[in-house]
TIFI-821328 format. One record per residue (C-alpha): residue in one letter; x, z, y. Coordinates in steps of 0.1 Angstrom, whole numbers. Example, Ala and Ser with C-alpha at 12.3 -4.5 7.8 and 13.67 -1.06 7.14 Angstrom:
BEGIN
MILO:A:123:78:-45
MILO:S:137:71:-11
This chain:
BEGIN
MILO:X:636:-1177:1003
MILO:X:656:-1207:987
MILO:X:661:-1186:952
MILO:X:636:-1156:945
MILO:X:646:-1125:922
MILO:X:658:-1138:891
MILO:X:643:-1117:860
MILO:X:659:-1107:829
MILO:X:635:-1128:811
MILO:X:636:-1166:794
MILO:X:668:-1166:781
MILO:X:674:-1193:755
MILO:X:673:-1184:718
MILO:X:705:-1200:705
MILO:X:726:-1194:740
MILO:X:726:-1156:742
MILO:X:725:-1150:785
MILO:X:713:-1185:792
MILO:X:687:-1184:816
MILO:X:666:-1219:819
MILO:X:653:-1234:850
MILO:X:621:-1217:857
MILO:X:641:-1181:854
MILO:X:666:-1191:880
MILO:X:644:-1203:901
MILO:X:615:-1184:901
MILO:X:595:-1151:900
MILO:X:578:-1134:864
MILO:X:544:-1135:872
MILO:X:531:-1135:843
MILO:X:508:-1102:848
MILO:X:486:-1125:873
MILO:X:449:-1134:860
MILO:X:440:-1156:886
MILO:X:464:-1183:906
MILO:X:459:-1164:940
MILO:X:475:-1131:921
MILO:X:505:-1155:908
MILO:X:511:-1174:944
MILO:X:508:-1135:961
MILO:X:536:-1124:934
MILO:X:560:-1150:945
MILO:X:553:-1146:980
MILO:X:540:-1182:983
MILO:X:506:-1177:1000
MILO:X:500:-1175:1034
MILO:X:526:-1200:1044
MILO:X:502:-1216:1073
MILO:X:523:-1252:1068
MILO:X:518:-1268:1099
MILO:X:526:-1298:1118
MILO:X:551:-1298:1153
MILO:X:553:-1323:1177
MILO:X:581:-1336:1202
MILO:X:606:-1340:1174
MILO:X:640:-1350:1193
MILO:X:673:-1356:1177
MILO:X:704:-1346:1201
MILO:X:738:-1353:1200
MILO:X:769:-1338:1214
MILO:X:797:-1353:1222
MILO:X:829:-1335:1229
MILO:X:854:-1353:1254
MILO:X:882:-1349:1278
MILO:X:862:-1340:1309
MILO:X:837:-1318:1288
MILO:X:812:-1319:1265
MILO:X:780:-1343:1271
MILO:X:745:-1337:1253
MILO:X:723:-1362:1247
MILO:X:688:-1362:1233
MILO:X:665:-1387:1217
MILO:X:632:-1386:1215
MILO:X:617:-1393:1177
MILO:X:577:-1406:1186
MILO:X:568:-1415:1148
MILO:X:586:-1382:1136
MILO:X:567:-1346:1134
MILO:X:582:-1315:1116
MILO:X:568:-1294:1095
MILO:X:571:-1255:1095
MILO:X:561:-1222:1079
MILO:X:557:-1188:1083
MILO:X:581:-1168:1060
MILO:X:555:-1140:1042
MILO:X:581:-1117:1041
MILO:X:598:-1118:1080
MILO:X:568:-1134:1094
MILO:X:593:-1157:1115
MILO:X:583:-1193:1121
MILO:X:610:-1216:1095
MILO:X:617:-1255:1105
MILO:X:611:-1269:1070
MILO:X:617:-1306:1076
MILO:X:612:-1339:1094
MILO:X:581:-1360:1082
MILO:X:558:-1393:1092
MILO:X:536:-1395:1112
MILO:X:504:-1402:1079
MILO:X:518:-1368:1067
MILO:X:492:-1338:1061
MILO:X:503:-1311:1051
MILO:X:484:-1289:1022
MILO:X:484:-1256:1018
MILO:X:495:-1245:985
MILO:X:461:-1219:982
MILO:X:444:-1251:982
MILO:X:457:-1254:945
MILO:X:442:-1221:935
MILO:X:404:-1233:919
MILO:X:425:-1265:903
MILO:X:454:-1240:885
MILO:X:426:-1211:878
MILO:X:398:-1242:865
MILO:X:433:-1261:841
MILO:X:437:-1219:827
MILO:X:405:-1213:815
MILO:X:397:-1247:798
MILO:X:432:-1244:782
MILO:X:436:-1206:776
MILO:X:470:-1209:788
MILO:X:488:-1182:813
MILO:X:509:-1182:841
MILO:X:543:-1181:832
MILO:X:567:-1184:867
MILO:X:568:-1195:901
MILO:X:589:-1199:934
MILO:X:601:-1220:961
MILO:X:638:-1234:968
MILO:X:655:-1260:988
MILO:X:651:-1233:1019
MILO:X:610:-1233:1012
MILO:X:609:-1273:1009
MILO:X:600:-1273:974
MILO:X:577:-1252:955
MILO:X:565:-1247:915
MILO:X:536:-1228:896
MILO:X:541:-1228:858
MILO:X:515:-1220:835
MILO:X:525:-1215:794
MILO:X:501:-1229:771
MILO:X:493:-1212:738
MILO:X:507:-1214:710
MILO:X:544:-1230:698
MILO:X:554:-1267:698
MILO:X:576:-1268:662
MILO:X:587:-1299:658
MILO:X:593:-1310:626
MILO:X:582:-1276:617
MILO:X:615:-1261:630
MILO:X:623:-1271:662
MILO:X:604:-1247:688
MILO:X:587:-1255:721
MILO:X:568:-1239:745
MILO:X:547:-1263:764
MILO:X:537:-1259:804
MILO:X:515:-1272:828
MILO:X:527:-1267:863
MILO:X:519:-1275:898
MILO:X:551:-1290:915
MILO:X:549:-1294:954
MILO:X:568:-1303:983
MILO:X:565:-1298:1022
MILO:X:593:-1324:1031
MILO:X:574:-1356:1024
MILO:X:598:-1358:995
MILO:X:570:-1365:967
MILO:X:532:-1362:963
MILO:X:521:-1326:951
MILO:X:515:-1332:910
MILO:X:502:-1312:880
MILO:X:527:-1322:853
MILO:X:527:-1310:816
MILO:X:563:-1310:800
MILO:X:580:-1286:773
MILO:X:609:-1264:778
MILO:X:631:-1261:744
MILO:X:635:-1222:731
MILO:X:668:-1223:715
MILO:X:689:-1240:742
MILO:X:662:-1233:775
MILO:X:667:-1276:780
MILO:X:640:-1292:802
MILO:X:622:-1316:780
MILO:X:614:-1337:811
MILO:X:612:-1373:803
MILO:X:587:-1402:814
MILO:X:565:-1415:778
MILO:X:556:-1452:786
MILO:X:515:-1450:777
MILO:X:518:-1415:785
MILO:X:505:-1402:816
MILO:X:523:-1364:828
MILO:X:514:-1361:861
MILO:X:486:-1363:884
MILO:X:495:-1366:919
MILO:X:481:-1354:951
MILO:X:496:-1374:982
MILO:X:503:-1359:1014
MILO:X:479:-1380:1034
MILO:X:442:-1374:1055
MILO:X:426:-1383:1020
MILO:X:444:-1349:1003
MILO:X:417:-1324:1003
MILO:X:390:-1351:989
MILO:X:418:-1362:959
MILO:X:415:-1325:948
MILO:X:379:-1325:939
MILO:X:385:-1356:916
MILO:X:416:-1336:903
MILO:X:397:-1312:882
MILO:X:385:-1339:862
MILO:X:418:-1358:854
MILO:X:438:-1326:840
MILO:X:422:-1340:804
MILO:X:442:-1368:805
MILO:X:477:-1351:809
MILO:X:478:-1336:768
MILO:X:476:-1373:758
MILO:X:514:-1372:768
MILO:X:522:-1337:748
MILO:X:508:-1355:713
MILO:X:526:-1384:724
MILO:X:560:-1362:732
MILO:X:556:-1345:697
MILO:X:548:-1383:675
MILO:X:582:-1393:693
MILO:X:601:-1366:683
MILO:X:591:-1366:652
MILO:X:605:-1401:646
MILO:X:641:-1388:659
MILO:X:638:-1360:642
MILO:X:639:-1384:609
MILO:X:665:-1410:622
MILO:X:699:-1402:615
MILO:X:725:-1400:639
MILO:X:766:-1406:636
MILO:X:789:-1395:661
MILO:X:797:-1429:666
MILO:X:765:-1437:675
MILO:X:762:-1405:696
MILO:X:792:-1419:717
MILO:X:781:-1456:720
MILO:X:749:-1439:734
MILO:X:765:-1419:758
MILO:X:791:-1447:771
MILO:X:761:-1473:779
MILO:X:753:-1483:814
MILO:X:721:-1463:819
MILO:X:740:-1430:811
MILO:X:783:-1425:818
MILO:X:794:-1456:811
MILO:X:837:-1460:801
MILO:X:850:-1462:840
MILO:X:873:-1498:845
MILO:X:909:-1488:862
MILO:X:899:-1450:870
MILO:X:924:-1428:888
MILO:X:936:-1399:874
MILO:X:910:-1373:883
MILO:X:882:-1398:870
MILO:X:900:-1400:836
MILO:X:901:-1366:831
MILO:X:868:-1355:844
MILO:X:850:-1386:815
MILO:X:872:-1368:789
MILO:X:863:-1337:796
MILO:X:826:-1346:800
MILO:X:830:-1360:767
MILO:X:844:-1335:747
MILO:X:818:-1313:761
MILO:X:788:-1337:749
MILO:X:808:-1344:713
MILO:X:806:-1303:708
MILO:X:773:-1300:722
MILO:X:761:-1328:696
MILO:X:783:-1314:662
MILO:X:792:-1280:664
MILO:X:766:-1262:690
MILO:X:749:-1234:676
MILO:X:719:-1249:694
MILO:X:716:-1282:671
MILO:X:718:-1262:637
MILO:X:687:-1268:627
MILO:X:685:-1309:642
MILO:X:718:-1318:635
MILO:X:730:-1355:625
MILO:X:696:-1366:637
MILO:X:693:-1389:669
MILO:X:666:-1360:680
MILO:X:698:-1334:680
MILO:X:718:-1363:699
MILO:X:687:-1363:730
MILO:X:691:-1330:730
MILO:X:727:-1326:734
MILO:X:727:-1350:763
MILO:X:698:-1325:782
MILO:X:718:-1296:770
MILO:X:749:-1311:790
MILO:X:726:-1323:820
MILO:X:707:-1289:821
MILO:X:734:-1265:815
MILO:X:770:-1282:818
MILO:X:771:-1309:846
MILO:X:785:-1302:874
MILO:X:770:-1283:903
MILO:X:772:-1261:933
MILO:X:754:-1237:919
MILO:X:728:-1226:893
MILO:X:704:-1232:915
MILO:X:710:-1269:924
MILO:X:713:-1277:888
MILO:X:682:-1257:878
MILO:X:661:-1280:908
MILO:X:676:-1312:891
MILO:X:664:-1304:859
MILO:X:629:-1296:873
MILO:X:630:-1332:895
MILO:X:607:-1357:879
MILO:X:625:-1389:895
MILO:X:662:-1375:899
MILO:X:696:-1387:884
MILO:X:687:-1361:856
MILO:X:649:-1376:842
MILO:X:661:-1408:848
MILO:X:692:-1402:822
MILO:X:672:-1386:800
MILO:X:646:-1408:799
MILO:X:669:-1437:791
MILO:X:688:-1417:761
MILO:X:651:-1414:749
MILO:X:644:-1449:747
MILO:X:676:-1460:731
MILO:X:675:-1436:705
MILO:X:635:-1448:699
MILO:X:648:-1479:695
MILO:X:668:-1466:666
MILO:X:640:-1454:649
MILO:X:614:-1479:649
């Protein structure tokens, strides 16, 4: 169940058939009135994640007089595994720690129904990839996010999760742009957008206290929308545009590259150039450094390179990949432009 039925719906407004992150990886379930109707939907209840012991690694070696197996035992390694709802086979999900506990994602239920009613928002998608290892709950909040009147966002709160030991389980808040379906994932210094539950003996009690933190996480949107607002206001040349995307933190001019580097930086830079003066998804931004940030998520969300859809639709959902981190540094160069 790495990649769930991928619906018709949340195709991007300015992109005619471009589906954004949460549609390629995830289920509609948007009917749901209660989180255990939206985990049921997307088949992501009755998991039972569970710890294994006796982890061993082996190794086999292939030789002239045969082939020789050898084994070694892991003693501060466990595995975790599930049962798939739909086979009801028992699926090796990963190696962990020995501190890990693992948490059940019905656990989340009275935290994802509790952060609906306060905020009247619904439940929008919801799935698991990376072979079960990773799992999401998104929930739309009303209304529309227009920035500078024009400019529209839907905003969600979603539960992100993990049964790897990868990250902490978090409630994160974080816009998705309707005209190009970009993941407006970036980190906001003063701006908390995530409240984390860690995969340790001291889980279950961090939920209680969880209910009461969710307040804390629409500080970042009005945060999000002041900052946008400033780039939305600051003009931006295409000089500047490339000067921005040639510095260190994003894809910087490679010294002595062979051939295939060369052409792959000129093609990724035509790409970002047209994304930035000609898309049909900047018209109403463009020549502003906040059409500039979005062109470089455009290219990271929809253009980069990948193996598939689906491994560039996790990236753009990861809060500490390649991805956030690029983003997050365009963001603070171009604020520096506007102050």
């Amino acid at each position: 169940m790495t990649v769930l039925e991928i619906p018709t719906t949340g195709t991007a407004l300015r992109a005619p058939g471009r589906k954004d992150a949460w549609t390629i990886l995830g289920a509609d379930v948007s009917e749901a009135n209660t989180a255990r109707e939206a985990l049921e939907m997307a088949d992501l209840r009755d998991w039972d994640v569970r710890l294994m012991g006796n982890v061993t690694a082996s190794e086999v070696t292939i030789h002239d007089d045969g082939v020789t197996a050898t084994e070694v035992k892991m003693p501060d390694t466990r595995a975790t595994v599930r049962t798939n709802p739909r086979t009801g086979g028992t699926e090796y999900l990963s190696a962990v720690g020995r501190k890990y506990t693992p948490v059940q994602i019905e656990a989340y239920e009275n935290v994802l129904d509790l952060a609906r009613r306060e905020s009247g928002a619904v439940f929008h998608k919801a799935g698991a990839y990376d072979g079960g290892r990773k799992f999401f709950i998104s929930m739309s909040l009303p209304g529309t996010v227009r920035i500078g009147g024009v400019d529209e966002h839907n905003m969600h709160l979603t539960l992100f999760g993990s049964h790897d030991g990868s990250s902490a389980n978090s409630l994160h808040i974080g816009p998705t742009r309707l005209d190009c379906g970009n993941m407006q994932r970036i980190i906001i210094a003063g701006a908390k957008h995530k409240v984390s539950v860690p995969h340790t003996a001291s889980a279950l009690d961090k939920l209680v206290s969880l209910e009461s933190e969710l307040a804390v996480l629409f500080d970042w949107q009005d945060a999000f929308e002041r900052e946008a607002e400033r780039m939305l206001n600051t003009p931006l040349s295409l000089g500047q545009f490339e000067q921005l995307v040639t510095s260190r933190d994003l894809w910087p001019i490679p010294t002595s590259p062979t051939t295939r580097t060369r052409k792959n930086y000129e093609a990724r830079m035509d790409t970002l150039r047209s994304l930035f003066e000609n898309a049909d998804t900047q018209e109403s931004i463009r020549g502003t450094a906040w059409a500039g940030w979005n062109a470089i998520g455009e290219y990271l969300d929809h253009y980069a390179k990948a193996n598939s859809l689906s491994v560039r639709a996790a990236r753009s959902l990861s809060d500490v990949g390649a991805v956030t981190k690029k983003k997050t540094a365009a963001h603070r160069q171009l604020l520096a432009l506007a102050a």
